[in-house]
C-alpha positions in Angstrom: 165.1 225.6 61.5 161.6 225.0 62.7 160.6 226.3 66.1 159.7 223.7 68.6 156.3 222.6 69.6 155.1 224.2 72.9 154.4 222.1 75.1 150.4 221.5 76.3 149.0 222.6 79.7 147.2 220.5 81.4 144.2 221.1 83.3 144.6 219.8 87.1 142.8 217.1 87.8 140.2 216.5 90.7 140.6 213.4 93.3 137.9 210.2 93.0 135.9 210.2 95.9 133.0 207.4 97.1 129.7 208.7 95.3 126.8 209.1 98.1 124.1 206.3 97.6 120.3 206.8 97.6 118.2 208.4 100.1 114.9 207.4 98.7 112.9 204.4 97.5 109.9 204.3 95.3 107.9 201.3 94.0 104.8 200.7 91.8 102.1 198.3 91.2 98.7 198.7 89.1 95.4 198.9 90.4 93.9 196.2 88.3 89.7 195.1 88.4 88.7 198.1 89.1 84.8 199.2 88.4 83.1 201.5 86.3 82.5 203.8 89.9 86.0 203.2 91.2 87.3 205.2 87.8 84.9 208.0 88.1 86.0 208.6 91.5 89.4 208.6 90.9 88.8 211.2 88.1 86.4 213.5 90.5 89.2 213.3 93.5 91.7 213.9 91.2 89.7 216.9 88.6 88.9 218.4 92.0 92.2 218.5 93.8 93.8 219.5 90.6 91.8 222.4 90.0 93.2 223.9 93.8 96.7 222.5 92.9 96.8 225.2 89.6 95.0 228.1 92.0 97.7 227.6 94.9 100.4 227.6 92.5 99.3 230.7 90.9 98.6 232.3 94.5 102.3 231.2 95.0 104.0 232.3 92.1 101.9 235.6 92.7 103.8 235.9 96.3 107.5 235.7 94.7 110.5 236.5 96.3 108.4 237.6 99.5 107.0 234.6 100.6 107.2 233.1 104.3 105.7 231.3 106.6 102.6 233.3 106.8 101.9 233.7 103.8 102.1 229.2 103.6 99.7 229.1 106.1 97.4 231.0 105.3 97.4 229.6 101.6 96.7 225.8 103.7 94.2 227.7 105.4 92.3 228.7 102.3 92.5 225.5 100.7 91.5 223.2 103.5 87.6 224.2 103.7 87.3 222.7 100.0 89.5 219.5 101.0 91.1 218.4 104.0 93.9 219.9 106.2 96.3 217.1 105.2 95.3 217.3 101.3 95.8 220.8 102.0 99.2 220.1 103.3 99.9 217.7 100.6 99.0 220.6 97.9 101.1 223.7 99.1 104.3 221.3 99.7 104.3 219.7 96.0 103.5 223.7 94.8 106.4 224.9 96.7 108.8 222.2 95.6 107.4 222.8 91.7 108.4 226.8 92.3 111.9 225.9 93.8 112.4 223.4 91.2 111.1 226.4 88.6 114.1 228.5 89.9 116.8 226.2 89.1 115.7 225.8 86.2 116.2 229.5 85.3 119.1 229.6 87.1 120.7 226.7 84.7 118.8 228.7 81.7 121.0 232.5 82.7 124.5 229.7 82.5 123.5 228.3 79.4 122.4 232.1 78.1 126.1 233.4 79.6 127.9 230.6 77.9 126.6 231.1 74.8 127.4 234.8 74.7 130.4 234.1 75.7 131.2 231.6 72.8 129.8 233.8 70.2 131.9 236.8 71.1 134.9 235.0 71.3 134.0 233.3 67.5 133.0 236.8 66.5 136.1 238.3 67.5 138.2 235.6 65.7 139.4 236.7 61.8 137.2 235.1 59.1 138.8 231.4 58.3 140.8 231.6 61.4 141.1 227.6 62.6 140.5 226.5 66.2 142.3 224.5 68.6 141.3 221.7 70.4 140.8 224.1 73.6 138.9 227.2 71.3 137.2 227.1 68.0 138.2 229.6 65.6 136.4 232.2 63.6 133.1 231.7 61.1 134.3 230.3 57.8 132.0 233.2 55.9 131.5 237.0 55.8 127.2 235.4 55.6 127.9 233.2 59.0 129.8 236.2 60.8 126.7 238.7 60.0 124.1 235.9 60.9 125.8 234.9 64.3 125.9 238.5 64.8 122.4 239.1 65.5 122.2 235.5 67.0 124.3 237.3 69.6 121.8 240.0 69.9 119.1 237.6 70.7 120.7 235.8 73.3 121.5 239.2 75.3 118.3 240.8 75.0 117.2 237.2 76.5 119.7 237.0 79.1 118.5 240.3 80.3 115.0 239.5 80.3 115.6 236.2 82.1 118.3 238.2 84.8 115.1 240.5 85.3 112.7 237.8 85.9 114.9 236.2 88.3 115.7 239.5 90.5 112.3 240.2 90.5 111.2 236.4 91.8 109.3 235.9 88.5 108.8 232.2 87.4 107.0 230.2 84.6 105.5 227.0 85.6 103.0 225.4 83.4 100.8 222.3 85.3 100.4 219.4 83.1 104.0 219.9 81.2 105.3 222.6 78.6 106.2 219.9 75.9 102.4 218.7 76.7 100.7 222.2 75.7 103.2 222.8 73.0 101.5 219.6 71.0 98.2 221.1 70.7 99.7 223.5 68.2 101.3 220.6 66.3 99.0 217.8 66.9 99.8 216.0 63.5 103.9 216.0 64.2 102.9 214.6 67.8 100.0 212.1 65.9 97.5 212.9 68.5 93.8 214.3 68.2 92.0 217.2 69.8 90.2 214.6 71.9 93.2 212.1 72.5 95.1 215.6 73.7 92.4 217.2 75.8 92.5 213.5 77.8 96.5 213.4 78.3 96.2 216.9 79.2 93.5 216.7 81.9 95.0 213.5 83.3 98.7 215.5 83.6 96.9 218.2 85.9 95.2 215.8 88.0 96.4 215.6 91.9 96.2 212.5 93.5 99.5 212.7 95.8 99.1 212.2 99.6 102.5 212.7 102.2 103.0 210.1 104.3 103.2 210.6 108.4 104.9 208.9 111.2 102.8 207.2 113.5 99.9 207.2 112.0 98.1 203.9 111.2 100.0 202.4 108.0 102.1 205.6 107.8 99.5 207.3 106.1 96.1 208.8 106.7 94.9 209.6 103.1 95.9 207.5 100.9 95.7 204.4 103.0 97.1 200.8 101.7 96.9 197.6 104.3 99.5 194.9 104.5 96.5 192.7 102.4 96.5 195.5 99.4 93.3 197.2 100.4 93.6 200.7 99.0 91.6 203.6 100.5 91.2 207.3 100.1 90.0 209.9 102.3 87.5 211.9 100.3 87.9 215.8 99.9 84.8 217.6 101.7 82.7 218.4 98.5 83.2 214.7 97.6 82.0 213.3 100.7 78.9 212.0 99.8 80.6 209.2 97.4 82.2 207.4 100.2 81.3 203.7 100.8 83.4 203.1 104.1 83.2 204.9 107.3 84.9 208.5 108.1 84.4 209.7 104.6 86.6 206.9 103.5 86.4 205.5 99.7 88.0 201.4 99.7 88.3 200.7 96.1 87.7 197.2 94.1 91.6 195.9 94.0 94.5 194.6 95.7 98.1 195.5 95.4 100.9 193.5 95.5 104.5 195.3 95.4 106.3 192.6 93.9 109.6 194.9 94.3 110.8 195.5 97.4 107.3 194.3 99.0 108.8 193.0 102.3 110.3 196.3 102.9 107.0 198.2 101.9 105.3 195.6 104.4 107.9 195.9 107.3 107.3 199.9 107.2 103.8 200.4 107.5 103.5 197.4 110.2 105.7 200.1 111.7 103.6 202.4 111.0 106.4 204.8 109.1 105.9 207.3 107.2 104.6 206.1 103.5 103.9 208.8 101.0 101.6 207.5 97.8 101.2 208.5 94.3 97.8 207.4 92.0 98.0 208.4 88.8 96.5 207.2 85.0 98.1 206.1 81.8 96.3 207.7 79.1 97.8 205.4 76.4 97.3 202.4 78.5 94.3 203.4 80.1 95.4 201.6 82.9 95.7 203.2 86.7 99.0 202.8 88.7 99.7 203.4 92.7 102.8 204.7 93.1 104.6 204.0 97.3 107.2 206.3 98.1 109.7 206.5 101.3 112.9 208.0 102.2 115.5 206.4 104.4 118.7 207.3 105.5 121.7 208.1 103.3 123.7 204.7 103.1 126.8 205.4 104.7 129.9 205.1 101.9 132.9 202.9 102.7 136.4 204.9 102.9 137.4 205.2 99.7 141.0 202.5 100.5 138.5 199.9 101.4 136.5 200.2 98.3 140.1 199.3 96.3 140.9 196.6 97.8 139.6 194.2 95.6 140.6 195.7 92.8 137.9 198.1 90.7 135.9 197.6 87.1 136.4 200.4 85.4 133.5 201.7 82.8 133.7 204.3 80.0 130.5 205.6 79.2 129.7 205.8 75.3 126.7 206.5 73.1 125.5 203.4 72.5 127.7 200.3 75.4 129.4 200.6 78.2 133.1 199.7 78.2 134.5 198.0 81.3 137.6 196.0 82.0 138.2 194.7 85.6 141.7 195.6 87.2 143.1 194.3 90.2 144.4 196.5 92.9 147.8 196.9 91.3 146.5 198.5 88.7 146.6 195.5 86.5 143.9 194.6 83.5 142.6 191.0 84.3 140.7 188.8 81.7 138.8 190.5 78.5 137.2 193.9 78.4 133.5 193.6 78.4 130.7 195.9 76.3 127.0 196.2 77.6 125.1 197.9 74.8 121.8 199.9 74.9 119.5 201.3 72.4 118.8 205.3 72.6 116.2 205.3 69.9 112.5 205.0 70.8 110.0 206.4 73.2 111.3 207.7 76.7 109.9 204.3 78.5 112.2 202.1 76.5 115.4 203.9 76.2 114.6 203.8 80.2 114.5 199.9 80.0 117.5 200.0 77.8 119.9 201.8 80.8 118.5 199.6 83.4 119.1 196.5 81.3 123.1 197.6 80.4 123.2 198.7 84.0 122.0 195.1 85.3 124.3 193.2 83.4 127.3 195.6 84.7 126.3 195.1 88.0 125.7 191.0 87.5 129.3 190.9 85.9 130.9 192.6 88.8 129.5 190.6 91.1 131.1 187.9 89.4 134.5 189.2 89.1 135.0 189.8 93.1 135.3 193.5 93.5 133.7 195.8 95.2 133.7 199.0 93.5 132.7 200.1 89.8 135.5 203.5 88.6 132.9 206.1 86.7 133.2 209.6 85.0 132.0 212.2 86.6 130.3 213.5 83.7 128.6 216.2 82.6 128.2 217.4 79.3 125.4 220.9 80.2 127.6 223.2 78.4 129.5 221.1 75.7 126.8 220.0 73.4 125.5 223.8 72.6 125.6 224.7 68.9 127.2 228.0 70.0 130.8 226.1 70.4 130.7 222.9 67.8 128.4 225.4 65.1 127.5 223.2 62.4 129.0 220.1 64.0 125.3 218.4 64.7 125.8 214.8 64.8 129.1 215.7 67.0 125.9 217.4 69.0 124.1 214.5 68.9 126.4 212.4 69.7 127.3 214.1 72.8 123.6 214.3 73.7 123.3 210.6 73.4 125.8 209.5 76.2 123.5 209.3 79.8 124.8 211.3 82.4 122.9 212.5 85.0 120.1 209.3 85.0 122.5 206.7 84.5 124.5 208.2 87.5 121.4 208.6 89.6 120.5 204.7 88.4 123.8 203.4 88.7 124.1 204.8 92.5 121.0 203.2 93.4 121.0 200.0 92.0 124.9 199.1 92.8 123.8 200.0 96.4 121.6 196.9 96.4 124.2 195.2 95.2 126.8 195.6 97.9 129.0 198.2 95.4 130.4 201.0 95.5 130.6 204.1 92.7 134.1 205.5 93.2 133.8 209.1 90.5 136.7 210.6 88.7 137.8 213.1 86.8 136.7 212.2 83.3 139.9 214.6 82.1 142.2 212.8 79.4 141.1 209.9 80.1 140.4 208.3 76.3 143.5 210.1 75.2 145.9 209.0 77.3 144.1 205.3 78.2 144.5 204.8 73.7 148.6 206.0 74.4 149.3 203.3 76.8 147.2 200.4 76.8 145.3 199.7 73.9 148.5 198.8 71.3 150.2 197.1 74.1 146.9 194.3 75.2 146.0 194.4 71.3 147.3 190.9 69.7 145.6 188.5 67.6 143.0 187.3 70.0 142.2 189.8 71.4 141.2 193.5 70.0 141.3 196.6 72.0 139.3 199.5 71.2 139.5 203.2 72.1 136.8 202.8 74.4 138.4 200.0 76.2 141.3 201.4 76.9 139.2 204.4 78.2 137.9 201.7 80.5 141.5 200.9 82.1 142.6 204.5 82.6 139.3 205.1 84.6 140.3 202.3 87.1 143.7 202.9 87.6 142.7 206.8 88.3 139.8 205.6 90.4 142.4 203.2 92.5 144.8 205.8 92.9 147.2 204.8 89.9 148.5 206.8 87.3 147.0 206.0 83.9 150.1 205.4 82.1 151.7 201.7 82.1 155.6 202.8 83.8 157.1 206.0 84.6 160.0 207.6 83.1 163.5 205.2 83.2 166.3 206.3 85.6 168.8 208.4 84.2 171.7 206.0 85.1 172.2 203.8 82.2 168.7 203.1 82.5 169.0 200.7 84.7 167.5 199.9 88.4 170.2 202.1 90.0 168.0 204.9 91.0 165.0 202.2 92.2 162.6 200.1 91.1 160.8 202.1 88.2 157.2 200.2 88.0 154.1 201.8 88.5 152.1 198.7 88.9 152.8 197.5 92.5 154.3 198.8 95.5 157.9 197.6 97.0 155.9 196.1 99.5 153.5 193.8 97.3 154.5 190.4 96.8 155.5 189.4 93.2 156.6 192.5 92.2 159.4 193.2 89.3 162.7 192.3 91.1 166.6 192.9 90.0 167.7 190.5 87.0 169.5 187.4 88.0 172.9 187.6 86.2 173.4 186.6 82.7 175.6 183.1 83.5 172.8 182.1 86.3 169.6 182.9 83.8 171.8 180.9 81.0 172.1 178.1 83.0 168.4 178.5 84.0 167.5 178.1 80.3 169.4 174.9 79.7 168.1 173.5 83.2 164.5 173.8 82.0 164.1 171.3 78.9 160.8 170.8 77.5 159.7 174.2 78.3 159.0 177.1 76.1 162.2 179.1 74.9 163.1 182.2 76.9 165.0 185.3 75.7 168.1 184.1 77.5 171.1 183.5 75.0 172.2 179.8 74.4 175.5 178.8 74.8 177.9 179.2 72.0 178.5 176.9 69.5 182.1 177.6 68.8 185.0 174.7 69.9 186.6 177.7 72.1 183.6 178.8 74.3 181.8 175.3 74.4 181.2 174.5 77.9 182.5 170.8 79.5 180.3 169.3 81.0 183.4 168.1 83.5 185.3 170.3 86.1 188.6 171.3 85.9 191.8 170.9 88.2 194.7 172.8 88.0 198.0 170.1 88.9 200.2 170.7 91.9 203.3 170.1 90.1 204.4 171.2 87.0 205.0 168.1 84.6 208.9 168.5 83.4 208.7 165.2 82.1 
């Protein structure tokens, strides 16, 4: 007799919430007609300011763990004689943000390190040929694999003690211009680029042309100055003086901008005279210049979480490749076809870009149409599941899993449902294609209409994300299996009109059936055809005296 099959534990599983939508905007426009002398002063400003961008970073690094305030001002100090004090400003805030960005970056490098230690010793530990489970992989299929993942192992701890080192002693690695940037110049044919072509992109990359914006200042911003017409002007750093053609040092370039995206806003703020910060930076490949206007606001307040399900929710399951969605009403209840926004990951970074925004847009467009007011989403994130450490030679599983947008398409999602009056209600992403394929894709499969995996997926993330759970009915009572214990639907409350009520009695739904000609045969029995249980269509009487005639 075979033993029976323990049963699985699940995980517990984490309450949707309202995701928080965005607390900044930023918009861009080009800097078209611009002359031979407006270039070469773009590239001075920004060769010169660029050159005490890379010292005060290296002054900072230098300073570790034992920087303060002091130390800050004094580094503004320094670098305000060869600029200006707001430059200055402008400079030691962007290097201090690059350094604390720098340290969560190791600090997500030591995880990743841990984890895969962690994996390898539990793989190493496993017998040779020992299969995993869907929770932990097994051992190495070879005596070869075992030995070579062995001194893998060895690498990864003498790195994780080198980078837990570096971090105690406040020691970072930055590199201005980009680290994929400077490791092309040592494989310029893989990357199809020149000496020449790479020298440009580099130079360009460690340019700074950023100015902070400031409150009450004219136009919100004192060096990098853009009027409500489009007139673009720069305050000049100190050694650069001498090529100013306006008053107070002041260089107006040859153009006028036009933010065709959110240009109204733009305008309203620096009427205002709010704080604006602005970005100009150059396109190698293009060799075109762009201006780049930046603002923060405050955090759009998120409805309560009932409100944002009571017009029902469009669920989306995020998949290399579409987006799966299917509307549900409030109930719980899939309404109309599920719907598939596809995106192409291949190509440069610019276009699988335009490829999110796109799928997003039509996601956002379609919800709009369907009524609702909330979109159901995964809370996602796949940092420590795509490592080769747990899934070994499993690369296009790797790939795969690399392929799915998480982090951007949150981040884009959030903002661009916020301008359409939507809210991003996240849940856990646990068992969600598993149990969404179990309950509703056979049962909304028929011959019209096809049901996929991902689809399914779709519905189980908006009934989690209104409250629901995934699967269709809960268990019947034990009492005959009949309505004796209560109602046992999942789908609506007892309050909610239209609900699943108690069957009408066999004789009353029978005589329902015959009552209703011409329409479409129910599962109701018919009467019988026999002489003895034929019904009359006359009444009977029962005599008051008994016929003795």
């Amino acid at each position: 007799m075979s033993e029976p099959k323990k049963q699985q534990k699940l995980r517990t599983i984490d309450a949707p919430f309202v995701a928080l939508g965005p607390c900044g905007v930023a918009i861009r426009d080009r800097l078209k007609h611009l002359t031979d002398v407006d270039d070469t002063v773009l590239r001075l400003v920004g060769e010169h300011l660029g050159r005490l961008a890379s010292l005060d970073l290296k002054n900072r690094c230098a300073d570790g763990l034992d920087h303060n305030s002091d130390m800050w001002a004094a580094r503004k100090q320094h670098l305000t004689a060869d600029s200006s004090s707001r430059w200055a400003g402008s400079i030691t805030k962007a290097t201090h943000d690059q350094w604390v960005l720098s340290r969560r970056c190791q600090l997500a490098h030591i995880r990743g390190l841990e984890a895969g230690v962690r994996m390898l010793m539990h793989r190493l530990s496993q017998p040779i040929g020992e299969k995993g489970t869907k929770r932990a992989p097994g051992g190495y299929r070879s005596r070869g694999e075992w030995f070579h993942k062995s001194r893998r192992l060895a690498t990864l701890e003498y790195r994780l003690g080198v980078a837990r080192a570096e971090r105690e002693a406040g020691v970072v690695h930055v590199t201005r211009g980009g680290r994929r940037l400077i490791n092309n110049r040592h494989n310029l044919e893989a990357a199809q680029l020149t000496a020449e072509q790479w020298r440009e992109r580099w130079e360009a990359q460690r340019w700074f042309l950023s100015a902070d914006g400031e409150s009450g200042k004219r136009f919100g911003n004192e060096t990098v100055r853009v009027t409500p017409d489009g007139v673009v002007s720069i305050k000049l750093p100190a050694p650069l003086a001498h090529l100013s053609n306006s008053r107070h040092g002041r260089y107006v370039l040859a153009t006028r901008v036009q933010f065709q995206h959110r240009g109204a806003e733009w305008r309203e703020r620096i009427e205002d005279n709010r704080a604006v910060a602005y970005r100009i930076h150059l396109d190698v490949e293009r060799g075109r210049w762009y201006v780049t206007a930046s603002w923060t606001r405050p955090v759009v307040q998120t409805v309560p979480l009932h409100t944002a399900r009571c017009e029902g929710m469009v669920g989306v399951d995020t998949n290399a490749g579409h987006f799966a969605a299917c509307r549900l009403d409030r109930h719980g209840n899939p309404v109309g076809d599920p719907k598939q926004f596809f995106y192409d990951r291949s190509g440069s970074k610019d276009h699988r870009d335009a490829q999110i925004r796109h799928a997003i847009s039509q996601l956002l467009h379609w919800a709009d149409r369907c009524g609702v007011k909330a979109i159901g989403l995964e809370n996602l994130d796949f940092a420590a599941e795509k490592t080769r450490e747990k899934h070994g030679r499993r690369s296009r599983f790797r790939q795969l899993i690399s392929g799915i947008p998480t982090g951007k398409l949150k981040a884009r999602l959030v903002s661009m449902a916020s301008e359409h009056g939507l809210s991003i209600v996240a849940v856990d992403p646990a068992y969600t294609s598993m149990w969404g394929d179990q309950h509703w894709r056979k049962p909304l499969t028929s011959k019209k209409r096809k049901m996929s995996r991902h689809d399914a997926a779709g519905i189980a993330i908006g009934r989690r994300a209104l409250g629901h759970p995934i699967r269709r009915r809960t268990a019947p009572p034990p009492q005959h299996q009949s309505d004796a214990a209560g109602h046992r639907t999942a789908q609506a409350g007892p309050g909610a009109r239209g609900r699943e009520g108690t069957r009408p009695p066999v004789t009353e739904r029978a005589h329902d059936a015959r009552s209703r000609t011409g329409t479409q045969r129910t599962r109701e029995t018919s009467a019988s055809n026999t002489v003895r249980d034929a019904r009359s269509s006359g009444s009977w009487q029962q005599m008051s005296l008994q016929d003795t005639g």
